[in-house]
C-alpha positions in Angstrom: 48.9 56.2 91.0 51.9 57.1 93.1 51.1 54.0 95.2 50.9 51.6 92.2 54.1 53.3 91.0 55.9 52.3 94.1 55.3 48.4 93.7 56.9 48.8 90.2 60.4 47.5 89.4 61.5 49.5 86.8 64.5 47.2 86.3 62.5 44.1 85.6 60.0 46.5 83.3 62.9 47.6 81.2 63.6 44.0 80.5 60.3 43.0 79.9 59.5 45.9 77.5 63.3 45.3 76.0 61.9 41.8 74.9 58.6 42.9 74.0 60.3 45.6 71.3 62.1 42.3 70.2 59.2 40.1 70.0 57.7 43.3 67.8 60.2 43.6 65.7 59.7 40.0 64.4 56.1 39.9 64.2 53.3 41.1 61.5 50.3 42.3 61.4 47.9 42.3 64.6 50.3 40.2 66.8 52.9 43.3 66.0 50.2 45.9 66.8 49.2 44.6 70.0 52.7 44.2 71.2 53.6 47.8 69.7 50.0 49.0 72.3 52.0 47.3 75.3 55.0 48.8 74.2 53.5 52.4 74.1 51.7 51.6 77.4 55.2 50.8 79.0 56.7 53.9 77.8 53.4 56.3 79.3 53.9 54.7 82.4 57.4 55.2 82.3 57.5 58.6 81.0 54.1 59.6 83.9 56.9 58.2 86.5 59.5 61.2 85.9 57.0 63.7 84.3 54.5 63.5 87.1 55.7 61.8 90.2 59.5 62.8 90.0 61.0 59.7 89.8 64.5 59.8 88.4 65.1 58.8 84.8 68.3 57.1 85.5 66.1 54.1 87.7 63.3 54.7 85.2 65.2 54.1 82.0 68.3 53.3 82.9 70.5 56.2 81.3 73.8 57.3 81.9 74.9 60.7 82.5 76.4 60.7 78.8 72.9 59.2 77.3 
């Protein structure tokens, strides 16, 4: 996993899942529920990342020392 991890961008990844939460937000029914899956897959990867593998949260998710 650590090896997949590294090929990652989490910049690009934070973009893509912004635009997938946007594309969510305007869809119904299963369209909305698949997109919501990919979302919650994005955010276990994400959260695996700094729980497990110590990356930091600030290139993860992009916070700010005031978030």
């Amino acid at each position: 996993m650590q090896k997949f991890l590294k090929n990652i961008n989490f910049t690009d990844l934070r973009q893509q899942k912004a635009t997938l939460v946007e594309m969510s937000a305007k869809s119904k029914g299963k369209e909305r529920e698949a997109l919501d899956a990919i979302i919650g897959l994005v955010d276990s990867l994400q959260d695996t990342a700094v729980d497990r593998y110590g990356y930091e949260e600030e290139e993860v998710f992009n916070l700010s020392k005031e978030d």
